[in-house]
C-alpha positions as CSV (number, residue, x, y, z in Angstrom):
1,X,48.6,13.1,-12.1
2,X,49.1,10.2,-9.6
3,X,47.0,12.4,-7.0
4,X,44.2,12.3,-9.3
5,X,44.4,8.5,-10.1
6,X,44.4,7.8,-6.4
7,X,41.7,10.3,-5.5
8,X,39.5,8.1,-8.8
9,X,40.4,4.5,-6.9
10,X,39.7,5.4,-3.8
11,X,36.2,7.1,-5.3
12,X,35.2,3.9,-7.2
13,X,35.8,2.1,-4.0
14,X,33.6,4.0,-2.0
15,X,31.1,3.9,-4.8
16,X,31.3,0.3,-5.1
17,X,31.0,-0.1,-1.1
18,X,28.2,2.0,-0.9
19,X,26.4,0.4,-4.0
20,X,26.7,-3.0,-2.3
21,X,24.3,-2.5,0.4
22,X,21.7,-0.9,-2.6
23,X,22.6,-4.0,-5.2
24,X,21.6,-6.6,-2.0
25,X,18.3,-5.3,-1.0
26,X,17.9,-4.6,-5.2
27,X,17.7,-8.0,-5.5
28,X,15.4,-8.7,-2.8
29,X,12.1,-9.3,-4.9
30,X,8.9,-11.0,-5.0
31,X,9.4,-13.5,-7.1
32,X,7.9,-16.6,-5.6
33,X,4.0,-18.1,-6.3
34,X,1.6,-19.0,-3.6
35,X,-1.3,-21.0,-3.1
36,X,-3.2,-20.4,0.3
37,X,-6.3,-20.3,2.5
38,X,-8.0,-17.9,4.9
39,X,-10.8,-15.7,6.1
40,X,-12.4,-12.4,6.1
41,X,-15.5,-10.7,5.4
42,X,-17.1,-13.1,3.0
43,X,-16.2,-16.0,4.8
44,X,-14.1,-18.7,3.6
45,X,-11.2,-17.6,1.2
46,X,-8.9,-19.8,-1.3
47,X,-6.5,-17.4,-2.4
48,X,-3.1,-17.6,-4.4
49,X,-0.4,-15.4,-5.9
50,X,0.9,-15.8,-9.3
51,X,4.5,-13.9,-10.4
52,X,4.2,-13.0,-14.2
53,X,7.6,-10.9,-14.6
54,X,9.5,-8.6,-12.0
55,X,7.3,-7.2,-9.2
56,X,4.1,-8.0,-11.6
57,X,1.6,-10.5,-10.2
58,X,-2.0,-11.5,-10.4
59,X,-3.4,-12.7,-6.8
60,X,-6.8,-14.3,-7.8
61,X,-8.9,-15.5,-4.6
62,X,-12.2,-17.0,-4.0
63,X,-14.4,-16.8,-0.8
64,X,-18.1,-18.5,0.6
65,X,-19.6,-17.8,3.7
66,X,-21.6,-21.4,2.8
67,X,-24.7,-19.8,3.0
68,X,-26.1,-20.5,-0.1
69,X,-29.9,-19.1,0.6
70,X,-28.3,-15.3,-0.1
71,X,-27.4,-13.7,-3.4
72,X,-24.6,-13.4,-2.7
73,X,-22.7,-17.4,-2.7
74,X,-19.3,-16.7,-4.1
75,X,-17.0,-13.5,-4.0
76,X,-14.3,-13.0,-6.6
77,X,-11.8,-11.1,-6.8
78,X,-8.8,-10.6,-10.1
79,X,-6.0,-8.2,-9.5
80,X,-2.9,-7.4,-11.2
81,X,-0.3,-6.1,-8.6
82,X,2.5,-4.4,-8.3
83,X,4.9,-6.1,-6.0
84,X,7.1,-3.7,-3.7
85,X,10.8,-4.9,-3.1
86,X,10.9,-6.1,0.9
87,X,10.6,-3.1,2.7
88,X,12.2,-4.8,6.2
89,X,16.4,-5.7,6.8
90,X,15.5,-9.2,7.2
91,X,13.5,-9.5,3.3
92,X,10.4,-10.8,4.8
93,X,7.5,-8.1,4.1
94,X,6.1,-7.5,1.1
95,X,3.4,-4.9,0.1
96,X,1.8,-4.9,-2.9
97,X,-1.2,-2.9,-4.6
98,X,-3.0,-3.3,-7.7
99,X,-6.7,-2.9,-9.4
100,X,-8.9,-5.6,-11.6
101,X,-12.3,-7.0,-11.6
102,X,-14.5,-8.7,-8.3
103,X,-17.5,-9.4,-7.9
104,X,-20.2,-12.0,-6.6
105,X,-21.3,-15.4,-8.5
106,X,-24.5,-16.6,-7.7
107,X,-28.6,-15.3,-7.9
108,X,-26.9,-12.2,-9.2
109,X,-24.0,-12.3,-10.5
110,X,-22.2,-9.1,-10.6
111,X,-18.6,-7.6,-12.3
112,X,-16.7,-4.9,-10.7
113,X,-13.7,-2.7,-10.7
114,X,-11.7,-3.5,-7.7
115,X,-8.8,-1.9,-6.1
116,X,-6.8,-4.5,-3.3
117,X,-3.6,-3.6,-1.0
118,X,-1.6,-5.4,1.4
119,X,1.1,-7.3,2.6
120,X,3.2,-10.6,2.5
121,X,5.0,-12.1,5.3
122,X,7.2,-14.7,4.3
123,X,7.9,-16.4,7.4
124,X,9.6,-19.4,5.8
125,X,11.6,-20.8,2.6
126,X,7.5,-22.1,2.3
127,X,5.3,-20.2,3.9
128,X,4.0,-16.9,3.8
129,X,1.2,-15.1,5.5
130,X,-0.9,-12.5,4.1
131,X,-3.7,-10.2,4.4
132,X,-5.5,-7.6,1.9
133,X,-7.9,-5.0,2.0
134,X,-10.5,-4.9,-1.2
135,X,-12.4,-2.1,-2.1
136,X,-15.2,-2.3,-5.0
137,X,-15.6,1.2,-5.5
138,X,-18.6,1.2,-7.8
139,X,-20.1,-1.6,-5.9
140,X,-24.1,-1.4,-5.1
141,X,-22.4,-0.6,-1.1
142,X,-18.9,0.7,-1.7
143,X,-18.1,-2.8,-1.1
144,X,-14.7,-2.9,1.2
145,X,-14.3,-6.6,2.4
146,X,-10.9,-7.8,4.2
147,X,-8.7,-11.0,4.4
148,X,-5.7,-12.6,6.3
149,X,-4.3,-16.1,5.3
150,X,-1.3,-18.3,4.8
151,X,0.1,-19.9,1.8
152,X,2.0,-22.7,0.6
153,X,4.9,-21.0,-1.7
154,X,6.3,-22.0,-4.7
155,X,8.5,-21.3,-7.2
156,X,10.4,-18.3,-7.0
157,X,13.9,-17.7,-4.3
């Protein structure tokens, strides 16, 4: 009998040791907001993150090459993503993928389902760089446009 209650301490220590390191990185999420500039493909970019609940967000961006002679002025894009947990010891890269609607405003205006992937770098308690790859499947072009940035964070740990 008292072999068996040591050999159940000693096992909920180890369990409890070992948990720790999982419970740690556990809470590791993305849970701050951003608002952020950049460039890529269609020029200009004003991007932003925005956390709705636990690894849910919507990352809304805008971008203009300023040439306003083309059809094509503004580029939109409106995902909801799924925020990945850091994925580095340190709890500074975040990946994320999601799908929603982008498209172009101007001369013709156009809606589209859009799929978006990437990654966040937070390199600082406010700052995080970023960069995504869009692809507008259904698209007139099978539209695949890139962007890198950094943002100013808020909210959030």
């Amino acid at each position: 009998m008292k072999r068996t209650v040591v050999l159940v301490s000693v096992g909920l220590t180890a369990a409890a040791f070992l948990a720790f390191p999982l419970k740690v990185s556990a809470q590791q999420t993305p849970d701050y907001s951003y608002v952020g500039i950049g460039g890529g493909d269609d020029g200009f970019v004003i991007n932003g993150k925005i956390t709705l609940d636990d690894n849910l967000s919507i990352r809304p961006s805008v971008a203009t090459d300023f040439n306003f002679d083309d059809s094509e002025d503004v580029s939109y894009l409106l995902p909801l993503t799924y925020d990945f947990n850091a994925v580095d010891a340190d709890a500074n890269l975040y990946p994320f993928v999601g799908a929603g609607i982008g498209g172009d405003l101007g001369d013709d205006s156009t809606v589209e389902f859009a799929l978006t992937g990437g990654l966040d770098y937070r390199f600082s308690d406010h700052w995080v760089a970023n960069g995504s790859v869009n692809y507008l499947p259904f698209a007139d072009a099978d539209e695949v446009d890139f962007m890198v940035g950094v943002g100013y964070v808020f909210g959030g740990n």
